[in-house]
N, C-alpha and C positions, 0 to 999 in steps of 0.2 A: 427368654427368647434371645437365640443368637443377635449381634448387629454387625454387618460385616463395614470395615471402614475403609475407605480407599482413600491413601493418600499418594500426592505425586509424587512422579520419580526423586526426585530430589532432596525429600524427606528422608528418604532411607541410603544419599546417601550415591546415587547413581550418578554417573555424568550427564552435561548436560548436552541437547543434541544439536549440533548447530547447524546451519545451511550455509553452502557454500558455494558460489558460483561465478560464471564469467558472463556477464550481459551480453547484449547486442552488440555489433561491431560498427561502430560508428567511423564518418571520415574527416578530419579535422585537417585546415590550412596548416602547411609544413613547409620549411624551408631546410635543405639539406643546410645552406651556410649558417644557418646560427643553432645547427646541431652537430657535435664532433664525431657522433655515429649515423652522422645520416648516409645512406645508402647509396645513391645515387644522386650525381648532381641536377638532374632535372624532376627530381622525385617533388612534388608538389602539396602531396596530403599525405597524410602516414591516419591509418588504420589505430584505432584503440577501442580496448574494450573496460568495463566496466569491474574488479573485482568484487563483488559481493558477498557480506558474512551475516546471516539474519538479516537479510534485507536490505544494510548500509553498505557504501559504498564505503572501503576502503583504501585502494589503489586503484589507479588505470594502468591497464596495458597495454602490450602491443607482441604482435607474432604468436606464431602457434604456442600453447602449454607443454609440455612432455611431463605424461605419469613416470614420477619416479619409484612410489611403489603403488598397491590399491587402495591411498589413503592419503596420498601425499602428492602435487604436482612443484614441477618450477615452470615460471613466465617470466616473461622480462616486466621490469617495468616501465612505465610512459609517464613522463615527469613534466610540468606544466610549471614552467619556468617565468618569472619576470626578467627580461631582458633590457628594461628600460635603464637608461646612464641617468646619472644624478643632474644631467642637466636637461633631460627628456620633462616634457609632462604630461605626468599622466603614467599609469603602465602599460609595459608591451609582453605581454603574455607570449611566447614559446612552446611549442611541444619536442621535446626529445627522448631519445631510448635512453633508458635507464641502467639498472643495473639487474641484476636475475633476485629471482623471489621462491623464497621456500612456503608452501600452505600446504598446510597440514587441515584436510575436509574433515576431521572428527573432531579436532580439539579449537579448530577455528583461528587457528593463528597463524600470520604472515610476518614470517620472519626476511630481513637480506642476505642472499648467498655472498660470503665474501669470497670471490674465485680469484686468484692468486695470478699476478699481471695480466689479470684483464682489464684491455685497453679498447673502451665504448668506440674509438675512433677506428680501431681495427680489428678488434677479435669479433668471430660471428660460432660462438656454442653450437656444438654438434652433442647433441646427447644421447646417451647409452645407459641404460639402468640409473642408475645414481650416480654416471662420471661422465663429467663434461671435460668437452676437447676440442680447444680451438689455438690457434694464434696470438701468442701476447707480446707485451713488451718490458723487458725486467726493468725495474727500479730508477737506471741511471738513463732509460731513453734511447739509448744507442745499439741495445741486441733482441733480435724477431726470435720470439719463444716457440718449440712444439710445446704444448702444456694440456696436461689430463689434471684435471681437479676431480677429487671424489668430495661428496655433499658429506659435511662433518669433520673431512679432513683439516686437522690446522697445516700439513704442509702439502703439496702437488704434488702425485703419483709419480709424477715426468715432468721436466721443465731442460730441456737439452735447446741448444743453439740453435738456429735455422740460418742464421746469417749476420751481419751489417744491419741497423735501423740507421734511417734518416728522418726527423720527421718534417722535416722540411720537405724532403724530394724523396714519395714513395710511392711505389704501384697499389692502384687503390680499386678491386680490393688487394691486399698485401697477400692472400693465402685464398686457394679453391676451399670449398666444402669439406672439414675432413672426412676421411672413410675411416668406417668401426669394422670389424671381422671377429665375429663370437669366436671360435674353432678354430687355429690358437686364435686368445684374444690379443686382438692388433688395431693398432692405430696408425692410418695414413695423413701425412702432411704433404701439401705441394705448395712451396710456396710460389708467386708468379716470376716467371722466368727463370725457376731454378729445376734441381730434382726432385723427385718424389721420395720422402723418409717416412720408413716406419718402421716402428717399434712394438714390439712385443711387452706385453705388460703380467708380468708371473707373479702368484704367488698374494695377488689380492683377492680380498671380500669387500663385501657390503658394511659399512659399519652405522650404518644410520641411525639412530636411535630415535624411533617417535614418541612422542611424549602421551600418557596415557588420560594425565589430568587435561580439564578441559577450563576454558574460561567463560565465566559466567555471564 
């Protein structure tokens, strides 16, 4: 007599499958001053959510997701700061925005995008497929970035001048929303009280590589 034998997937060898999610949106006490991306000076609460992979919480966030492919999203993250001085007592807990986050919904892993001078105090990510594009600030403090980061890339697509930085004395926010145009693909910058720049971006792909292994 036949026996037939069924074993799990994982015996033979298969990945494993993971869940992956963004909880409820909760509103948590925020103070623009003791965060360098806060948003608005009367901004009060800042919005976070919950990542989840099998059930645990991983990360909080904050602001909308953007699919980068059908497999893979970025969100920023929401970082829950002690803020207390060493002559405080007791701790004083903080919420500020973070930095951007790669999840990968198959293999269950949340990696950090490192985007190339972006500056939490003034860049706000416009994203487009897999290339994000906002306003930075290079290295030395002193010069306003256009800057396209593509996810994967070790250098930025674009990173040309916009102007003068101060960061003492700046218009805040420093840059409008940028604009993306598929057909040619282009990228617009405005920054505040200057003119509008944009660039034409030839001659890119996608290079993302997803990882196929999964973690157990």
């Amino acid at each position: 007599m036949a026996v037939a034998l069924v074993l799990p997937a994982m015996a033979w060898g298969a990945p494993a499958t993971h869940v992956v999610a963004l909880g409820a949106a909760r509103r948590e006490p925020y103070s623009a001053k003791s965060d360098p991306a806060g948003a608005g000076k009367d901004e009060t609460e800042l919005k976070v959510r919950p990542l989840t992979v099998d059930g645990k919480v991983k990360e909080w966030t904050t602001g909308e997701a953007h699919d980068v492919t059908d497999r893979s999203f970025a969100v920023r993250r929401a970082v829950r700061l002690n803020d207390a001085l060493p002559t405080d007592h007791g701790e004083r807990w903080v919420w500020q925005r973070g930095p951007w986050l790669l999840v990968d919904r198959v293999s269950g892993k949340v990696a950090a995008l490192h985007l190339p001078d972006f500056d939490p105090a003034v860049s706000e990510a416009v994203w487009f497929r897999d290339y994000a594009a906002y306003c930075g600030v290079n290295a030395s403090g002193k010069q306003l970035l256009a800057v396209v980061a593509q996810v994967e890339a070790r250098r930025p697509l674009l990173a040309k001048k916009l102007g003068a930085w101060d960061a003492a004395d700046h218009p805040s926010p420093a840059c409008a929303p940028t604009v993306w145009q598929r057909e040619p693909l282009r990228v617009s910058f405005q920054p505040k009280g200057a003119a509008e720049v944009s660039f034409d971006l030839i001659g890119t792909s996608a290079i993302l590589v997803e990882d196929d292994d999964s973690d157990d």
